[in-house]
C-alpha positions as CSV (number, residue, x, y, z in Angstrom):
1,X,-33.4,55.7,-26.0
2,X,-35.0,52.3,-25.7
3,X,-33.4,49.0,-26.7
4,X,-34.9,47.1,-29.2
5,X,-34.2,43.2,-31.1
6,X,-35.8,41.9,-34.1
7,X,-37.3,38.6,-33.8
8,X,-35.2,35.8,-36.1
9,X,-36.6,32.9,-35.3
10,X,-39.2,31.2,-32.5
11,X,-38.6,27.6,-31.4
12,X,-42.0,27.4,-28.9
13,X,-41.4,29.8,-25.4
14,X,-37.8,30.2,-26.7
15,X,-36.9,32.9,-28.8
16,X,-33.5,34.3,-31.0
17,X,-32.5,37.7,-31.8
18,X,-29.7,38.5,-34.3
19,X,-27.3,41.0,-33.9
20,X,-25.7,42.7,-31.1
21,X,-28.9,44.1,-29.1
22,X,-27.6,45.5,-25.9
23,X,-29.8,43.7,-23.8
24,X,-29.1,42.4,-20.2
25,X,-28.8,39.1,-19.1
26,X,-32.0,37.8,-17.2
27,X,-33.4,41.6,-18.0
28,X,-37.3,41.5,-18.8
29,X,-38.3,42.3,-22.1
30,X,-41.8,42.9,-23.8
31,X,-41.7,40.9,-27.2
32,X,-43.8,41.3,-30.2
33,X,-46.7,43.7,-31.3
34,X,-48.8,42.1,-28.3
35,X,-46.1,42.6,-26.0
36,X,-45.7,39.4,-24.4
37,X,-43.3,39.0,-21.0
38,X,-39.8,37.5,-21.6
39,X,-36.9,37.2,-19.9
40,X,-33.5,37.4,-21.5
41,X,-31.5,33.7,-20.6
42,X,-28.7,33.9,-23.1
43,X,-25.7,36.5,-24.8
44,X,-23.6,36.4,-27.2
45,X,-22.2,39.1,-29.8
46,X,-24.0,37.8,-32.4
47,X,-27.1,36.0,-30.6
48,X,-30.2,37.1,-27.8
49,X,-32.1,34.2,-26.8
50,X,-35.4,35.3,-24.7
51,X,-38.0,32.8,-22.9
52,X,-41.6,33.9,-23.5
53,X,-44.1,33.0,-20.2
54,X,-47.0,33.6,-22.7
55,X,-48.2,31.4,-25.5
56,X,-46.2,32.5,-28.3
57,X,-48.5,30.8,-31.2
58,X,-48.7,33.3,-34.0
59,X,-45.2,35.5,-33.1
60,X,-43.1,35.8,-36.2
61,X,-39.9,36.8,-37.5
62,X,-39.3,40.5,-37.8
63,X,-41.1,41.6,-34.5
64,X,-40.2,44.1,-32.5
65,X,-38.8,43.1,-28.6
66,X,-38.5,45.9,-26.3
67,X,-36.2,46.1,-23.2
68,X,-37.2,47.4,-19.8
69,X,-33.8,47.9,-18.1
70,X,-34.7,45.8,-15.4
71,X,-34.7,41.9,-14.3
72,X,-37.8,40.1,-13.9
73,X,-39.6,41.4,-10.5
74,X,-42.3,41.1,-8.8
75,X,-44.0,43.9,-6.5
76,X,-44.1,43.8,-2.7
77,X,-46.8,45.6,-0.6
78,X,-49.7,45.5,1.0
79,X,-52.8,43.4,-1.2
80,X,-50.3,40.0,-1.4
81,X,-52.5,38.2,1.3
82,X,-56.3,36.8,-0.2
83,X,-54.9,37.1,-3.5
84,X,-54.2,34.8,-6.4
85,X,-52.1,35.2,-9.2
86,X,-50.2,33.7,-12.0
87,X,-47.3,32.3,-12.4
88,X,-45.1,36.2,-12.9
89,X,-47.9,37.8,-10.0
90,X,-50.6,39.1,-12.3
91,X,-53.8,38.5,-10.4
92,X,-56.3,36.1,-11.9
93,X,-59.4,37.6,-11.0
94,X,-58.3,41.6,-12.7
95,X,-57.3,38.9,-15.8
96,X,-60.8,37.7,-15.5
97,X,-62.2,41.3,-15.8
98,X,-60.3,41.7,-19.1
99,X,-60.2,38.5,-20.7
100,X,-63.1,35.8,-19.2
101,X,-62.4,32.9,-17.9
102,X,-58.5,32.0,-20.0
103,X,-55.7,34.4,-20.1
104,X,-55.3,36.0,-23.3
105,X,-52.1,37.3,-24.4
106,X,-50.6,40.2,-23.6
107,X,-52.8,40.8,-21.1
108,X,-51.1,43.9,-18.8
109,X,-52.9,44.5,-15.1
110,X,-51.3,45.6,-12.1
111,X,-50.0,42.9,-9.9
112,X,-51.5,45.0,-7.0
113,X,-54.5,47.1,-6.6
114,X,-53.0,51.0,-7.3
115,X,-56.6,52.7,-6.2
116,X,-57.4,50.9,-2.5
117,X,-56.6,53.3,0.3
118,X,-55.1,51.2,3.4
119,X,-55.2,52.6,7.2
120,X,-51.4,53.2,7.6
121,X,-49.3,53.9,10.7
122,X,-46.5,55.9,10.1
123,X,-43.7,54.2,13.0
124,X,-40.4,56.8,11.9
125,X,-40.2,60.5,13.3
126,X,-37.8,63.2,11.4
127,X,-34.5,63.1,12.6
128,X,-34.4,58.9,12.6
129,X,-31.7,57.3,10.7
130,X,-32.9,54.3,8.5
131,X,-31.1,51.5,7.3
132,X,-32.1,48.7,4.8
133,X,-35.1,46.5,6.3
134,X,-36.5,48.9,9.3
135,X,-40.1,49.4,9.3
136,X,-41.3,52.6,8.4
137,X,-45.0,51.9,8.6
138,X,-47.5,49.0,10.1
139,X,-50.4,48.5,7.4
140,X,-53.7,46.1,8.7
141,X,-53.5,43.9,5.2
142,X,-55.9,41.4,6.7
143,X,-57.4,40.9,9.8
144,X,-55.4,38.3,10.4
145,X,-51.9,39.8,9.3
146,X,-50.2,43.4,10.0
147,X,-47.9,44.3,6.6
148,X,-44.6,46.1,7.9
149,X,-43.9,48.8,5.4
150,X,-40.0,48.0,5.2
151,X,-36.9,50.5,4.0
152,X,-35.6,48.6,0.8
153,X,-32.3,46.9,1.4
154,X,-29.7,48.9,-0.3
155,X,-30.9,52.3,1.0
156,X,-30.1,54.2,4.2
157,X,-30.6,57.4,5.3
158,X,-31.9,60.0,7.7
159,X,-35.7,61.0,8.0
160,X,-36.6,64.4,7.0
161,X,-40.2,64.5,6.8
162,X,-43.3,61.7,6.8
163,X,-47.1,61.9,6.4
164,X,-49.5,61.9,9.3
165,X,-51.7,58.7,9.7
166,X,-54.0,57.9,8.1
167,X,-55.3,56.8,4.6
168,X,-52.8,55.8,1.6
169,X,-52.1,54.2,-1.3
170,X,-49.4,51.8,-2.4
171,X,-47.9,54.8,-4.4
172,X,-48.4,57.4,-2.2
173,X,-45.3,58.7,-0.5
174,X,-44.8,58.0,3.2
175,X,-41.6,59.0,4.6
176,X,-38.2,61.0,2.6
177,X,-35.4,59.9,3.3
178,X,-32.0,62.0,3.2
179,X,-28.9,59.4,2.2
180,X,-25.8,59.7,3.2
181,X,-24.5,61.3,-0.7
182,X,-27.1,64.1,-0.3
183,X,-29.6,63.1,-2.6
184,X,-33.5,62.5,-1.3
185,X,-35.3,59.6,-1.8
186,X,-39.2,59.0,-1.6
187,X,-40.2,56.0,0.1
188,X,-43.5,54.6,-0.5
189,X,-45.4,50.9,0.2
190,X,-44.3,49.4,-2.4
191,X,-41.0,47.9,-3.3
192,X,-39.7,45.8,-6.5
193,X,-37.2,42.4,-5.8
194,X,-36.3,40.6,-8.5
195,X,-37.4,37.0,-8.5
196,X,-34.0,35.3,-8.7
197,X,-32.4,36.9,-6.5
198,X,-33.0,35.9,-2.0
199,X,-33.6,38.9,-0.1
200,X,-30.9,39.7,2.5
201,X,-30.7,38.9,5.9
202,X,-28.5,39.4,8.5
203,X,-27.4,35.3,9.8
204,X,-29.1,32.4,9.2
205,X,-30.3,29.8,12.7
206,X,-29.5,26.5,12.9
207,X,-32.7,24.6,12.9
208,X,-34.2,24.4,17.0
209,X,-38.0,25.1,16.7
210,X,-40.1,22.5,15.0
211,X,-43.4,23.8,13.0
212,X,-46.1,21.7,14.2
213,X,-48.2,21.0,11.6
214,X,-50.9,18.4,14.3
215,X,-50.4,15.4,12.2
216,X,-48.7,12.6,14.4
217,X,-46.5,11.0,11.9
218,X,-45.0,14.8,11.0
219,X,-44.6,15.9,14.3
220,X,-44.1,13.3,15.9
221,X,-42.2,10.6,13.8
222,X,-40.9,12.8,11.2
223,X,-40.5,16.6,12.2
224,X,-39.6,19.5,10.2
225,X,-37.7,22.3,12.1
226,X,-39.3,25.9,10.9
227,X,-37.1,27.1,8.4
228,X,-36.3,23.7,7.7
229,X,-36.9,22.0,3.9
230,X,-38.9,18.5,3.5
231,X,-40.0,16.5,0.1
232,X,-43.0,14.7,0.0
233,X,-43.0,12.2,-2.8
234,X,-45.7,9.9,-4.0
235,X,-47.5,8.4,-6.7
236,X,-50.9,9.7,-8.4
237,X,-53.6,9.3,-5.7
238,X,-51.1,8.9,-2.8
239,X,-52.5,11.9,-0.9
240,X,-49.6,14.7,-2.0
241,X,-52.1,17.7,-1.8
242,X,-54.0,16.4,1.1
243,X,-50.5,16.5,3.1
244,X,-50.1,19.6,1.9
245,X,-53.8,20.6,2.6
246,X,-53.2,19.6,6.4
247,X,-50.2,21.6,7.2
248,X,-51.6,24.7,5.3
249,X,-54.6,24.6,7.8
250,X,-53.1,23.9,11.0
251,X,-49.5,24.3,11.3
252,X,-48.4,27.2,13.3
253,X,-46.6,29.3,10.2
254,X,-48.4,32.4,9.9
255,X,-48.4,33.3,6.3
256,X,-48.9,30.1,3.7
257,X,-48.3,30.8,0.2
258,X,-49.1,28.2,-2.1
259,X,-47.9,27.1,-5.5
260,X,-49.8,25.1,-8.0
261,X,-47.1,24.6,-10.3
262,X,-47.5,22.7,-13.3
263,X,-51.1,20.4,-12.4
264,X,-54.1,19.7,-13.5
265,X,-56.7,22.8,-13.7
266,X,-59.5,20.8,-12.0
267,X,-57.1,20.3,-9.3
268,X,-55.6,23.4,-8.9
269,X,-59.6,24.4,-9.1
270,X,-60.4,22.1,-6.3
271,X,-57.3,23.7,-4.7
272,X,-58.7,27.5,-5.4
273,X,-62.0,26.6,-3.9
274,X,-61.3,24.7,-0.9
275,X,-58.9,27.5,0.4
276,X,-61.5,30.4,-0.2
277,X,-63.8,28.5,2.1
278,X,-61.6,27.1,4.9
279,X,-61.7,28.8,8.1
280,X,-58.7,29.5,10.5
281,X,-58.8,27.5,13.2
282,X,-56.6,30.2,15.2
283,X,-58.8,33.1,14.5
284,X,-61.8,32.0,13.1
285,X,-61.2,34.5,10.3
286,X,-60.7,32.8,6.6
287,X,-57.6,31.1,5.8
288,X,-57.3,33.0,2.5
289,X,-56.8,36.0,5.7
290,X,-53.1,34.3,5.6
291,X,-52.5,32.5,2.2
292,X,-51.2,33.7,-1.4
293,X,-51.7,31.6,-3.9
294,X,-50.1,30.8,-7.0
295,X,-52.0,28.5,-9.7
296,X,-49.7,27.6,-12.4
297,X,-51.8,25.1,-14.1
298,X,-50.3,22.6,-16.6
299,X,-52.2,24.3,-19.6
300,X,-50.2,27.1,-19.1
301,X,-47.0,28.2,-20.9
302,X,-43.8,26.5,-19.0
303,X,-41.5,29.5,-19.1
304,X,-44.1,30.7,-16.6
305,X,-44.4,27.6,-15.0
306,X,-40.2,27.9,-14.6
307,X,-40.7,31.3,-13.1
308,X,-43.7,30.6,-10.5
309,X,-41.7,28.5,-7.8
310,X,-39.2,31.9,-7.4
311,X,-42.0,34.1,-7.3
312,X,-43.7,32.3,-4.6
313,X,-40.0,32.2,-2.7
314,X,-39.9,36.0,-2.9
315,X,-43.3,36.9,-1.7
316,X,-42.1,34.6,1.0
317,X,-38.8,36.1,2.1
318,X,-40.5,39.4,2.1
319,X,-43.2,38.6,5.0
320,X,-40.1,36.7,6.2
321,X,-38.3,40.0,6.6
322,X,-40.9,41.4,8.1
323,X,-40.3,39.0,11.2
324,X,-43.4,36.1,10.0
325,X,-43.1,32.8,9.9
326,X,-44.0,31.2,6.7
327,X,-44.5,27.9,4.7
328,X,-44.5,27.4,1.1
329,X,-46.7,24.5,-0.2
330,X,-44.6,24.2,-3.8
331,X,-47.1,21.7,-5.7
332,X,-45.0,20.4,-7.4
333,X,-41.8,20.6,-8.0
334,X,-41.9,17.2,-10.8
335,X,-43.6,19.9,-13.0
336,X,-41.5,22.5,-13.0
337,X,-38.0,20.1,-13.0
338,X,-40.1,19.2,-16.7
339,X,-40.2,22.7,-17.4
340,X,-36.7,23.0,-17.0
341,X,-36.3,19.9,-19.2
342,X,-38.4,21.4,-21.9
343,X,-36.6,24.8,-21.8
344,X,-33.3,22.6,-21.8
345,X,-34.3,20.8,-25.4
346,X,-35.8,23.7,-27.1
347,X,-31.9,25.2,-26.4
348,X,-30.5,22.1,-27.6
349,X,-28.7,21.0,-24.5
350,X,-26.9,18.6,-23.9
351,X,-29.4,16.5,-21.8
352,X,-28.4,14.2,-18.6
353,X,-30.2,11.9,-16.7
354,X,-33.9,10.9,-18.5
355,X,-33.6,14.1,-20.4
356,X,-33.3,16.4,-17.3
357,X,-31.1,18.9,-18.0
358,X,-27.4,19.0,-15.7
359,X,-28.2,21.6,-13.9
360,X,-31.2,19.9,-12.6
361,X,-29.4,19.3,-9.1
362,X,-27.8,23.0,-8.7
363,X,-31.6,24.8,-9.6
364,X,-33.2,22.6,-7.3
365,X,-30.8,23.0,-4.3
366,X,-30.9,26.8,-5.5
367,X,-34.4,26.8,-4.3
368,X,-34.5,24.2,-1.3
369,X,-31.3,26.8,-0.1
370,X,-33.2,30.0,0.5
371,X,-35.2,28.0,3.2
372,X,-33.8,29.0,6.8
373,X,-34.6,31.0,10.3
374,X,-33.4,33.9,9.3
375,X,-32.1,36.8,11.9
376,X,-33.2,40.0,9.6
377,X,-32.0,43.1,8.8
378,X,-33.9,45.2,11.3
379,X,-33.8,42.9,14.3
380,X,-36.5,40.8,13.9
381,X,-36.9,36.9,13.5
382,X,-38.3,35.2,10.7
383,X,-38.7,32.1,9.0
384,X,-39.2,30.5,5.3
385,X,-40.3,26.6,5.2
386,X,-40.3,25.0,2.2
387,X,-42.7,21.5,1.7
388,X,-42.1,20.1,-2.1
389,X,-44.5,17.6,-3.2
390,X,-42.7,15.6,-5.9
391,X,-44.7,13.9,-8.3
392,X,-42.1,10.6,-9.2
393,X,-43.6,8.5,-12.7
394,X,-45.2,5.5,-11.8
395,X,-44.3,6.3,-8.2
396,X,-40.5,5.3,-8.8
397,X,-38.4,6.8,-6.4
398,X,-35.1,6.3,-8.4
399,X,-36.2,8.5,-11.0
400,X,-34.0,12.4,-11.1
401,X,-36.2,14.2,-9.7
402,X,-36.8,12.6,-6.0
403,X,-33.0,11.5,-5.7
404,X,-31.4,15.0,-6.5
405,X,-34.4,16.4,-4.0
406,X,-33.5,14.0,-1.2
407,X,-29.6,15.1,-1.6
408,X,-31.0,19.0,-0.5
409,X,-33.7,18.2,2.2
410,X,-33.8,17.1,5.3
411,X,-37.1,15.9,5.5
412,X,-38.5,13.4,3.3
413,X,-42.1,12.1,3.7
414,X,-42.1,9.1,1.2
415,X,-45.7,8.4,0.1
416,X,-46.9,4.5,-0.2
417,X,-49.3,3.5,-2.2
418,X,-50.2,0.4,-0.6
419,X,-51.2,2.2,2.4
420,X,-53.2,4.7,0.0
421,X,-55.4,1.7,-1.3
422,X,-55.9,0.0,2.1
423,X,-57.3,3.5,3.3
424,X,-54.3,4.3,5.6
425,X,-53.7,8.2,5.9
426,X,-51.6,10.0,5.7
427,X,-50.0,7.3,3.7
428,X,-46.5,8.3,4.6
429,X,-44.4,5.1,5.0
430,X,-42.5,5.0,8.4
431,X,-39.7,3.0,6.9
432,X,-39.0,4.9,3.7
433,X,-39.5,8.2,5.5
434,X,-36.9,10.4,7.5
435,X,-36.3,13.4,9.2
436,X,-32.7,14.7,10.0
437,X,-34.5,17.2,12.5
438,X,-35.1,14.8,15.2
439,X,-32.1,15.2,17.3
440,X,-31.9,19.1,16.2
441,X,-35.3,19.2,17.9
442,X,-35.0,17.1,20.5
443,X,-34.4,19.8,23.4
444,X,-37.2,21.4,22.6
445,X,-39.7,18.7,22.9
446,X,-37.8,18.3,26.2
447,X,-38.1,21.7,27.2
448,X,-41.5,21.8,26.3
449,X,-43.3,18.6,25.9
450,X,-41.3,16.2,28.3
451,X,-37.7,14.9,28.8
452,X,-38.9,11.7,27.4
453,X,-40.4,12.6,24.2
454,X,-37.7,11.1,21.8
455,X,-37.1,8.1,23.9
456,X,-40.9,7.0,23.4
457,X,-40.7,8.1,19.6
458,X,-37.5,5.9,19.1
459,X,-39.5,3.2,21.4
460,X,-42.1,3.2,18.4
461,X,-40.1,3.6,15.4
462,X,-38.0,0.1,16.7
463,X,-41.4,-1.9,17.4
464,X,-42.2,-0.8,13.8
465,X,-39.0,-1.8,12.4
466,X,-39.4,-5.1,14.6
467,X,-43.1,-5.8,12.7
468,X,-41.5,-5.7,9.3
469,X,-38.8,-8.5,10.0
470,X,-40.9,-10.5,11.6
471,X,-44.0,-10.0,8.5
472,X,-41.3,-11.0,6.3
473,X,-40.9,-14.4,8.4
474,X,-44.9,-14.7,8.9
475,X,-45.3,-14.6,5.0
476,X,-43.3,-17.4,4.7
477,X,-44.4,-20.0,7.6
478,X,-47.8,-17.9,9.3
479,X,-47.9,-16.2,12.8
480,X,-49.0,-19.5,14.8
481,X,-45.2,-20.9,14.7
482,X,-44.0,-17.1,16.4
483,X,-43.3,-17.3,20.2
484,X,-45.6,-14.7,22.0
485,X,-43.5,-12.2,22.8
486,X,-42.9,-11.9,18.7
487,X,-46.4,-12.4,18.6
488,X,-46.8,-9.4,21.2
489,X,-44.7,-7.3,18.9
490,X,-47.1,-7.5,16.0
491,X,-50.3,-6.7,18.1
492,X,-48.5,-3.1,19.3
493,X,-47.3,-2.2,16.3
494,X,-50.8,-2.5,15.0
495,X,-51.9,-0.5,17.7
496,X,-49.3,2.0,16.7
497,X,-50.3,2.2,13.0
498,X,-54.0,2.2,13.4
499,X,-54.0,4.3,16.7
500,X,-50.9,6.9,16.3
501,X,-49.7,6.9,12.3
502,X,-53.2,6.7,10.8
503,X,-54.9,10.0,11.3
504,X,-58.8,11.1,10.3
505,X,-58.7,14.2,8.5
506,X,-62.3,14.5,8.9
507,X,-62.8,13.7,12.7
508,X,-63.0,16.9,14.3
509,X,-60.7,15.8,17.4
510,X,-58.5,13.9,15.0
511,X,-57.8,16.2,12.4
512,X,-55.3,18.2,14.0
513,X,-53.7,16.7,17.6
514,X,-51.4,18.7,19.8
515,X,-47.8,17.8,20.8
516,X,-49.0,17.1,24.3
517,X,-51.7,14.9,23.3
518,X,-49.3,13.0,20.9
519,X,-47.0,12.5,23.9
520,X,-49.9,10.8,26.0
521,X,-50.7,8.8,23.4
522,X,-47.5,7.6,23.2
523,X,-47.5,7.3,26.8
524,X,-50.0,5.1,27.0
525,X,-49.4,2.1,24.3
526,X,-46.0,1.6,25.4
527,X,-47.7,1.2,29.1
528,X,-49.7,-1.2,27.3
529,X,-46.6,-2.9,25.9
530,X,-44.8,-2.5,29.3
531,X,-47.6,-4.4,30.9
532,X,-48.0,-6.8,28.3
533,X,-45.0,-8.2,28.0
534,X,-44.3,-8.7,31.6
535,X,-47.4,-11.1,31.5
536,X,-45.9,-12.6,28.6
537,X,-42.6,-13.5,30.5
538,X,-45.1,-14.9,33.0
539,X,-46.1,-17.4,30.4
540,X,-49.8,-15.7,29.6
541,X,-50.0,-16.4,25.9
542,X,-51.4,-13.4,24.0
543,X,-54.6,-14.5,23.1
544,X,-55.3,-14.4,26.9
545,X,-54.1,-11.0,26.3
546,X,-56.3,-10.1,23.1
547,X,-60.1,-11.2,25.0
548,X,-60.2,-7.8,27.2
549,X,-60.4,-6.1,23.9
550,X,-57.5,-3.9,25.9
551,X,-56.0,-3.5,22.5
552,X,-58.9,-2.1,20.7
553,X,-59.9,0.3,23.4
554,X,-56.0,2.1,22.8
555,X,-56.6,2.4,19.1
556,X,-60.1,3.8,20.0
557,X,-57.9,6.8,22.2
558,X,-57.7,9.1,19.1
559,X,-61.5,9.3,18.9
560,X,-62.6,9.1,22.4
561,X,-60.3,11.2,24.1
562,X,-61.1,15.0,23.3
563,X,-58.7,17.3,22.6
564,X,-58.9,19.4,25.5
565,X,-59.2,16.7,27.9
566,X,-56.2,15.4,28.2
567,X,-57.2,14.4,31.7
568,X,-58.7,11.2,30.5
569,X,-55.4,9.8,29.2
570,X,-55.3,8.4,33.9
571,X,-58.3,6.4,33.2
572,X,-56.7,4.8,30.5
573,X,-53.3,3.9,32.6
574,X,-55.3,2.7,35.8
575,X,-57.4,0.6,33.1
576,X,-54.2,-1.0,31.9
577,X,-53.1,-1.7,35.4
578,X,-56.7,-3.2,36.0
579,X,-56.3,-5.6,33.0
580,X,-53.0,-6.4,34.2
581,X,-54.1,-7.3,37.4
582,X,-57.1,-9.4,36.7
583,X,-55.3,-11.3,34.3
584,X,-52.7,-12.4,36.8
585,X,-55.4,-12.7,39.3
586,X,-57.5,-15.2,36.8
587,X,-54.6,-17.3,36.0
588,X,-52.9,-17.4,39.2
C-alpha cells in the first residue's frame, strides 16, 4: 500500500505535511497532482518537511505527496558520457523533446536512453564467484571510454548462467547470480546509488601522482596530486571558468564531469557550446567523448541546485570504481553554499556567519572529503579530483564561503584581479596561492622529470617573494636608488612572470606545456640569473646587462620554442654563455 501526506502548507522549495506520514528520512517523494521531485529533510511525530527541486508556484494545501520507498538516486550505466542533464540527471535534450526550450514541471524522462542497444562483452563464465565491484561486462560507451558493467556493492554470489555477446540494453539481463542465502539475482547494466551516500572502496592513497593539467603555474608552482582537492577563488571576470576550461581540455584525468551549478544561463550556454565543439587533444575524438555535464543554471529551483554538486560526485565515483581517473569542474560552489543558505531561512534556522547556515563548514568538507586515489573493490585504481571555483562577493576572500573551503583543500589557486585587468593569465596570484602537494609530489617530479625539479621551483617562488619587498621599497623612493644586484632581482622576476606564470591560452605551443618543457624553462632563466649576477659581482651594472635584449629573448622561449623540440632549449644556454662572455670581454 503506498504512503501518502497531505500538503499543509508551502514556504517556496520547502514544504510541511501534518500528521504522522510514515515517510523516510531523505526518501524521494513525488508531490502534488503534477508530481514534482522532493526529497524528505525533516521528521517528527507530528511534522514532514519535503524540499521540492521543481518550481513549486501554484502547489497548494491539500495535495497529495506520494512516497517511493527509496532515497534520492541517480542511475549508473552506460549513456553518462556526451550527455547533459539537470541538476537530479534528467537529460536536457529528452526535456527539450517534451517541453521546448524551459523545463516545465513535472516533467518525467528517463535519465538514460532504455531503447539504445550497446555492443557488450560479457567478461564472467558460470561457475565464477562475484563480489561487490567486479566487472561483469566491458561496454564501448564512447570511442574514447570503455563502461565496465560492475556487480553492485552489497551483492555477491556465484554465476549460474550469462548471455552471449553481443547486443543489449541497459535493462536487459546479463549474468544471474546465485548468493550465498539461495536466492537468484538478475544483474543487468544498470545500477541505482543514492546521491548522498560515497560509493565504497577498499583504502584510500596518500596523494603521490600529480594530474598535470599543462598550465605552468598549476603544475609547476602550485600542483594538485590526482585525487587531491583545490579551490579556485576569484572575483567576477577573474578568469574562474577559463581555469576550469584549461584543465578540462588538457589535464590527463580521463573522464571530466562538469557542474554548472548555480550561474548565469548565457554562461553555462557558452559553457554547453564550447565543450560540444572542443576536440581531444589525446585522441582527436570530441571532448564531450569524455565529459558529463551538469548545467544547473541560476534560474533554476535551488533545491535542485543543492542536489546537483552530489550528483555530479556520484557519477564520478562510479567511473572511479571502474579504475578511471576523473576531475570534477564544480562551478561553483558560492552558488550552491547560497542554496544551502536559502534552504536554511525558509526552515527558520538559526543562521551563522553572513546568513550561511552552521553547517556550512561540515556540507562543504562533506563534499571536498569523497575526493581521494581510491584502491577499489575489484582491484583496480581509481581516482576522483575535485576543482571548486568559488565565487567570493566583491572578490573578498574573508567572506564564509572561501575560508571554510580553504580549511578542506589543499590546493588553493587565489584569483587577482589586478593581474586580470593588466591582461596577465591565468591570473592566479603566486603569493596568495598554495599548494600543500608540493613536497607530497616531489619524488615524482624526481623520478620523472629531474632530481632538481623542486629546487628550481623553490629558486622562483623566493625571487618572486624577493620582487614584492623590494616593489614595496621602489614605490616609496623609485628603482634608481636600488643597488644592481636588487635591481637584477626585479629584471628576473619579470622574466618569470611574463615568461613562466603568464600563459597564452590561444597560442597553439602555449596553450598546454609539458612537465619537461616547464623544467627547461626553468632551467634556463635561472642560468640567466646565474650568469647575471656573477657579472653583477664583477661590477657590470645591469643596464650593461639589459642592451643584449638577453632578457627579452627568455621571455620570447614560450613562443619560439616548439613543443616537441625541446632540443632548442642548448642554443638558448650556449647563447647565455655567449652574452656572458662578450660582456666580460667588452668591459675588460
Amino acid at each position: 500500500m503506498a504512503r501518502t501526506g497531505i500538503i499543509y502548507g508551502v514556504n517556496g522549495p520547502v514544504i510541511y505535511l501534518k500528521g504522522n506520514t510514515g515517510f523516510k528520512m531523505s526518501e524521494m517523494v513525488y508531490v502534488g497532482d503534477e508530481k514534482l521531485v522532493g526529497e524528505v529533510i525533516a521528521l517528527d511525530k507530528n511534522m514532514t518537511t519535503v524540499q521540492v527541486y521543481e518550481e513549486t508556484s501554484g502547489l497548494r494545501p491539500g495535495e497529495i505527496v506520494e512516497a517511493t520507498g527509496n532515497a534520492v538516486s541517480v542511475t549508473l550505466a552506460p549513456g553518462i558520457l556526451n550527455n547533459i542533464f539537470d541538476g537530479i540527471e534528467r537529460p536536457l535534450e529528452r526535456i527539450a523533446e517534451h517541453s521546448g526550450a524551459f523545463i516545465s514541471r513535472g516533467v518525467s524522462v528517463d535519465s538514460l536512453n532504455l531503447e539504445k542497444k550497446w555492443q557488450t562483452h560479457i567478461t564472467v563464465s558460470p561457475g565464477d564467484v562475484l563480489h561487490g565491484g567486479d566487472i561483469i561486462a566491458e561496454v564501448p560507451e564512447t570511442s574514447a571510454i570503455t563502461h565496465k558493467c560492475m556487480v553492485p556493492p552489497n551483492i555477491t554470489g556465484t554465476v549460474i548462467s550469462t548471455v552471449s555477446d553481443g547486443e543489449y540494453t541497459i535493462d536487459e539481463t546479463l549474468v544471474t547470480l546465485k548468493t550465498d542465502n539461495g536466492g537468484d539475482v538478475e544483474l543487468t547494466m544498470t545500477q541505482r546509488w543514492p546521491i548522498r551516500i560515497p560509493r565504497p572502496t577498499h583504502h584510500r592513497f596518500p596523494a603521490s601522482v600529480p594530474l598535470v593539467t599543462g598550465q605552468r603555474i598549476l603544475d609547476t608552482m602550485f600542483p594538485i596530486a590526482k585525487g587531491g582537492t583545490a579551490c579556485v577563488p576569484g572575483g567576477f571576470g577573474t578568469g574562474k571558468t577559463m581555469t576550469q576550461h584549461q584543465i578540462a581540455k588538457w589535464s590527463d584525468a580521463d573522464i571530466i564531469i562538469y557542474i554548472g551549478c548555480g550561474e548565469r544561463g548565457n554562461e553555462m550556454t557558452q559553457v554547453l557550446e564550447e565543450f560540444t565543439e572542443l576536440i581531444d587533444p589525446k585522441s582527436g575524438n570530441p571532448l564531450m567523448d569524455r565529459t558529463a555535464l551538469i548545467a544547473n543554471t541560476s534560474n533554476m529551483p535551488v533545491a535542485a541546485r543543492e542536489a546537483s554538486i552530489y550528483t555530479g560526485l556520484t557519477l564520478a565515483e562510479y567511473y572511479r570504481d571502474m579504475g578511471y581517473d576523473v576531475a570534477i569542474m564544480a562551478d561553483s560552489t558560492s552558488r550552491w553554499a547560497e542554496a544551502l543558505r536559502e534552504l536554511s531561512g525558509r526552515l527558520e534556522e538559526m543562521p551563522a556567519e553572513e546568513g550561511f547556515p552552521a553547517y556550512l563548514a561540515s556540507r562543504l568538507s562533506a563534499f571536498y572529503e569523497r575526493a581521494g586515489m581510491m584502491h577499489n573493490l575489484n582491484g583496480t585504481d581509481g581516482s576522483v579530483s575535485i576543482i571548486g571555483a568559488v565565487s567570493p562577493q566583491g572578490g573578498d576572500f574573508s567572506e564564509p564561503v572561501t575560508q571554510n573551503t580553504k580549511r578542506f583543500v589543499r590546493c588553493f589557486w587565489g584569483l587577482d584581479k589586478s593581474l586580470a585587468y593588466s591582461r596577465h593569465f591565468p591570473a592566479i596570484h603566486w603569493l596568495t596561492s598554495y599548494s600543500e602537494y608540493l613536497n607530497d609530489l616531489s619524488p615524482w617530479y624526481g623520478e620523472h622529470i629531474s632530481p632538481k625539479f623542486t629546487d628550481y621551483r623553490n629558486q622562483l617562488m623566493a625571487l618572486l617573494n624577493q620582487e614584492s619587498s623590494l616593489l614595496e621599497i621602489v614605490k616609496l623612493i623609485g628603482s634608481d636608488v636600488l643597488p644592481d644586484d636588487q635591481k637584477l632581482i626585479l629584471e628576473i622576476a619579470k622574466v618569470i612572470r611574463l615568461g613562466f606564470l603568464q600563459q597564452n591560452a590561444f597560442h597553439p605551443d602555449d596553450t598546454c606545456v609539458s612537465l619537461k618543457k616547464q623544467f627547461k624553462m626553468m632551467e634556463v632563466i635561472l642560468h640567466l640569473y646565474k650568469k647575471s649576477r656573477h657579472l653583477i659581482t664583477m661590477n657590470m651594472p645591469v643596464s650593461i646587462l639589459k642592451e643584449e635584449n638577453i632578457f627579452e629573448r627568455v621571455i620570447a622561449i614560450k613562443y619560439d620554442v616548439p613543443n616537441d623540440r625541446l632540443d632548442l632549449f642548448d642554443n638558448y644556454m650556449k647563447d647565455i654563455d655567449t652574452f656572458y662572455e662578450r660582456i666580460i670581454e667588452r668591459n675588460a
